[in-house]
N, C-alpha and C positions, 0 to 999 in steps of 0.2 A: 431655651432649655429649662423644666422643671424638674427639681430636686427633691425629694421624698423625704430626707432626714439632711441634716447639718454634715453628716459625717458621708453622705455622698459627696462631699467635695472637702471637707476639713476634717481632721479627727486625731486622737494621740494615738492609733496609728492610721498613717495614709491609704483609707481604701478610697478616696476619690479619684479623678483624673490626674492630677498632679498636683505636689507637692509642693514646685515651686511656683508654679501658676494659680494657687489655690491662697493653703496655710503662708506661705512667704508675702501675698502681696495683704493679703489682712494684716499681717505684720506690719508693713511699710504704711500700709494706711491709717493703724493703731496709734505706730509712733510718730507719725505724722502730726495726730491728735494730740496726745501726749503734748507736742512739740510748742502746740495752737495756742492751747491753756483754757480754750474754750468751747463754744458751740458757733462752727461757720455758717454760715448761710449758703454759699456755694463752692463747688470744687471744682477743677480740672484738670483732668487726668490723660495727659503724654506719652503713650504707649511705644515702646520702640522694641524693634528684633523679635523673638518667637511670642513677646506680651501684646505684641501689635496684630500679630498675623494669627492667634487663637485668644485673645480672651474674653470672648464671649463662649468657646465650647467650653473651655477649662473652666468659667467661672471668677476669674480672674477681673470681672468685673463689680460680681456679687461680693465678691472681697475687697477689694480696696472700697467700697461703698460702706460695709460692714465695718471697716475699720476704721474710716472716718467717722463713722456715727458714735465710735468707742468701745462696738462690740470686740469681747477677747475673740479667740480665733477657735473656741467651742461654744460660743453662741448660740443659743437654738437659734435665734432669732436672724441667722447670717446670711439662711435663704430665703428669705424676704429683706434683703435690707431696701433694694428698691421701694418699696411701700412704704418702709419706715423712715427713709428718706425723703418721702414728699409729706409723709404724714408730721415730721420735723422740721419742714421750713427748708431743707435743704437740695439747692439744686444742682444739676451736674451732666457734665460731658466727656463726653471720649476722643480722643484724637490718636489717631491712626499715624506714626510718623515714617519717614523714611531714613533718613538717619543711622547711621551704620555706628553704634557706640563700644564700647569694651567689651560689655555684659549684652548676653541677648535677653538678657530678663530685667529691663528695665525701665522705670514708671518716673515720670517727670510731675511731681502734685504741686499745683498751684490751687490756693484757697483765701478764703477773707470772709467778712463779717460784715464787708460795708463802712469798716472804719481800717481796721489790721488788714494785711496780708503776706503770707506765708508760700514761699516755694522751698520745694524741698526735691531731690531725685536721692532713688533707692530701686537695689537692684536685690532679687531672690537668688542667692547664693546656694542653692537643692535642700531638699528636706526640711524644710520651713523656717529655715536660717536668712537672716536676709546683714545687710549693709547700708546705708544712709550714709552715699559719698559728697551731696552738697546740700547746703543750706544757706538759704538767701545769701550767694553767692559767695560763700565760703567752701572751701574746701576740708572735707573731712573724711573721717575713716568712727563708724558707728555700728557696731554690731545692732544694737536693738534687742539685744538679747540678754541681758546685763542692767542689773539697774547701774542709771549715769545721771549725771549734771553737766549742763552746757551753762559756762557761764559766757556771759558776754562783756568785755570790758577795754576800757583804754587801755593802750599799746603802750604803759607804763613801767618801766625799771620795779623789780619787787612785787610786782603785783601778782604771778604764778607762784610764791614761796609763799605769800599771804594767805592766797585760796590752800596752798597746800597745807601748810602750817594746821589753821584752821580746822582741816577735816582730818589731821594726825591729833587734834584737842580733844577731837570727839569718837576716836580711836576706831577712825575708818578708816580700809586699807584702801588703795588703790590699785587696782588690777590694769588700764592702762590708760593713759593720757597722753593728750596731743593740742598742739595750737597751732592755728590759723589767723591769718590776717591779710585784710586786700592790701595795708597799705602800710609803711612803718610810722609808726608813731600816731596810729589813726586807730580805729577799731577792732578789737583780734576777738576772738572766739577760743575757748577751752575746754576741749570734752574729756571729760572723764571719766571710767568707766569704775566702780566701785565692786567691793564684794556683798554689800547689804543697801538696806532701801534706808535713804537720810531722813532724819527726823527734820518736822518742823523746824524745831527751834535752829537747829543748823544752817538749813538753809535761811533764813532769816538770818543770823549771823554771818553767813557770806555773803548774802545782797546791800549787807551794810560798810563790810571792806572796803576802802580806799581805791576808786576807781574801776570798783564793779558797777554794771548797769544792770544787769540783771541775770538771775538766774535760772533756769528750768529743771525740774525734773521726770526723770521717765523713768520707770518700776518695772520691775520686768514680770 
């Protein structure tokens, strides 16, 4: 299916097909990116429930490929990302699943570099809102909409009051926070969801914390 303008399938407001099949999975695939830190070499992409059974009509293809590559979700460039995608080194597949999950709108992205890789599942929650409920095997709750910080770190006494601490120094609020962890006293995960975008220098100060391993962030 060929698209004439960007805004046949995304746009600030939705005249494409759909909303959440379109603007939502650009979304998951953006922050996917965001998530990487970089430029993958290959993606694959987990389709389950109404994502598995249209998107190729909706487009929902053309998006999460657009997303990965880092385009925002008015890109011109969203309906071609296919091309832009081989024209970048980057390869990719679809998998059709059967799997009956929570969400019918929901994308399983596994991706790498050839050295890293990243899995991640997120589901479009209508009107181009989406959720990021796991990440390499943590569980979470990630609007994507929001700029956040995911920090990663040992399952350490003190260490959630340090990160907090920290970003109340540099008079950022937090809007909502949660942590994760597969194992007690093994690795946890902390997402936080902010009201403004963290500067460098912060973030640099909380990758240096006591038993932070690392941090990421994603801008909304």
């Amino acid at each position: 299916m060929k698209y004439r303008s960007v805004f046949d399938i995304i746009g600030p407001v939705m005249i494409g097909p759909s909303s959440s099949h379109t603007a939502g999975a650009a979304r998951i695939g953006l922050v996917a990116r965001q998530l990487f830190e970089k430029k993958p070499t290959w993606a694959a992409f987990h389709l389950y429930g109404s994502f598995a059974k249209t998107y190729q009509g909706h487009g929902t293809d053309v998006a999460l490929v657009g997303g990965i590559l880092g385009f925002e979700t008015d890109d011109q460039r969203m309906t071609e990302s296919f091309q832009h995608a081989k024209d970048n080194g980057l390869s990719f597949t679809f998998h059709e699943e059967e799997a009956q999950l929570d969400h019918p709108n929901t994308v399983r992205i596994r991706m790498g570099d050839g050295k890293d890789e990243m899995e991640l599942v997120g589901v479009s929650i209508g009107g181009g809102k989406v959720e990021v409920k796991e990440l390499n095997g943590f569980d979470l709750r990630l609007s994507g909409n929001h700029p956040a910080i995911l920090v990663v770190h040992d399952d350490r006494y003190g260490t959630i009051a340090s990160v907090a601490t920290k970003l109340a120094q540099s008079e950022i609020n937090i809007g909502h926070m949660e942590v994760s962890r597969k194992e007690q006293g093994k690795e946890a995960l902390m997402v936080i969801e902010v009201d403004q975008n963290i500067d460098i220098q912060t973030m640099k100060e909380l990758s240096k914390l006591e038993h932070v391993k690392k941090v990421t962030k994603i801008h909304e």
